[in-house]
N, C-alpha and C positions, 0 to 999 in steps of 0.2 A: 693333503689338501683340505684347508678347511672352507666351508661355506659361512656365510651372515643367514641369516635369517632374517624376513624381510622386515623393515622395521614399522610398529603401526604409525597410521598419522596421528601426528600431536592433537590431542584435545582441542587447543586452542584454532588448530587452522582448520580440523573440523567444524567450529563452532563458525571461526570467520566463513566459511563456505556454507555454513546452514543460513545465515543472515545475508549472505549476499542470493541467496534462493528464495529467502523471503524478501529481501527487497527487490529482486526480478519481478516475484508473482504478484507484491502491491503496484507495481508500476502496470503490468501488463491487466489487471484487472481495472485499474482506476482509468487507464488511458482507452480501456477500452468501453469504460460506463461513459468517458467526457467524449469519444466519439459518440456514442448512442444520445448524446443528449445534444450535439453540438454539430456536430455534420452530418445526420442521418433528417432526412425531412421527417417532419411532426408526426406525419400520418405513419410511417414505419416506427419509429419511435414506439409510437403507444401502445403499437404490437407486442413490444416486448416490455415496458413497463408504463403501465396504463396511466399510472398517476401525473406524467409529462403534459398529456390533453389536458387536463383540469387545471394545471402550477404550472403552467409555461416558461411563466418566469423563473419561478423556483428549479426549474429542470435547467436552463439556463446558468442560475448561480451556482448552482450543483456540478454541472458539466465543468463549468471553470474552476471550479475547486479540484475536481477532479483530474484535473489536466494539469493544476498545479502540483496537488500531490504526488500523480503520477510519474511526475518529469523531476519533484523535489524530495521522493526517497532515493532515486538513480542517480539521477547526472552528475549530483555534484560530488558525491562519492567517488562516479566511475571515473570521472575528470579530473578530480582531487584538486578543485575546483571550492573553495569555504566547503568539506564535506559536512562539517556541522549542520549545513542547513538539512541535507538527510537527516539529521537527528530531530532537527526542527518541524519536517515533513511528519515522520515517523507521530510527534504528537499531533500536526493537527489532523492527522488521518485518526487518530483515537478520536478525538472529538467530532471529528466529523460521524463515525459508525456509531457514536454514542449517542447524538443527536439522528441520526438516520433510522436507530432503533427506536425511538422515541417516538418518531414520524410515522413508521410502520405500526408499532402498535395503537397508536390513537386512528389509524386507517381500518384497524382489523386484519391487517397484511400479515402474522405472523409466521407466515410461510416462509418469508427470507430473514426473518432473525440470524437462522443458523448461517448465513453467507457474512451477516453484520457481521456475527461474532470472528467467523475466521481472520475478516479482514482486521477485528478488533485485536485478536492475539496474535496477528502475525506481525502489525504495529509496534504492539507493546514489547514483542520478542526484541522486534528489531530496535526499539528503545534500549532497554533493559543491556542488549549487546553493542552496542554500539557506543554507551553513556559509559561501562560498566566491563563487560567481560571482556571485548574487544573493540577499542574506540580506535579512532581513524588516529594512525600518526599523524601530526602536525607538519604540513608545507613546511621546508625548506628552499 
């Protein structure tokens, strides 16, 4: 009687499950900055990031970026649905934490760089695999 031994997972469906981890964690974090800027009143708001009182507006445009993001590293992926626009998300989320660091340090905030950055490489991951190592099969 012979036994298999069990076989590892292939690299590549690793890699597809590392990017679909990171596009979870981008959506779950950005949808949860566009509620904080978007459905939470002002006054709770600035409890957790101060700069919203002062840029109302900017907290506003922010929020909707965010909700866009949010919803346009995911859905159109998980729906298979134009996935491309996930790839599309995936950049403007770079430019968005690009500019968002930029914001922070002319504030003196450098206290959340390091959260820019995460959301910055977990972006460009998701770029880089999705353009590249493991891009969405094409709609039939």
């Amino acid at each position: 009687m012979t036994t298999t031994a069990p076989q590892a997972t292939p690299p590549r469906k690793l890699l597809g499950a590392f990017l679909w981890l990171a596009q979870l964690a981008l959506a779950l974090v950005l949808l949860s900055g566009a509620y904080m800027k978007l459905g939470m009143p002002l006054e709770e708001a600035v409890k957790n990031v101060p700069w919203v009182g002062e840029l109302p507006g900017l907290a506003r445009f922010t929020g909707v970026v965010d909700l866009l993001g949010g919803l346009g590293i995911l859905l159109p992926a998980l729906l298979r649905i134009q996935p491309r626009l996930s790839v599309l998300a995936a950049v403007g989320i770079i430019v968005l934490q690009l500019l968002a660091m930029g914001f922070h340090l002319m504030r003196g905030e450098a206290m959340v760089l390091p959260m820019n950055a995460v959301l910055l490489a977990l972006a460009a991951f998701v770029l880089w695999g999705r353009t590249r190592a493991v891009p969405f099969a094409s709609a039939r």
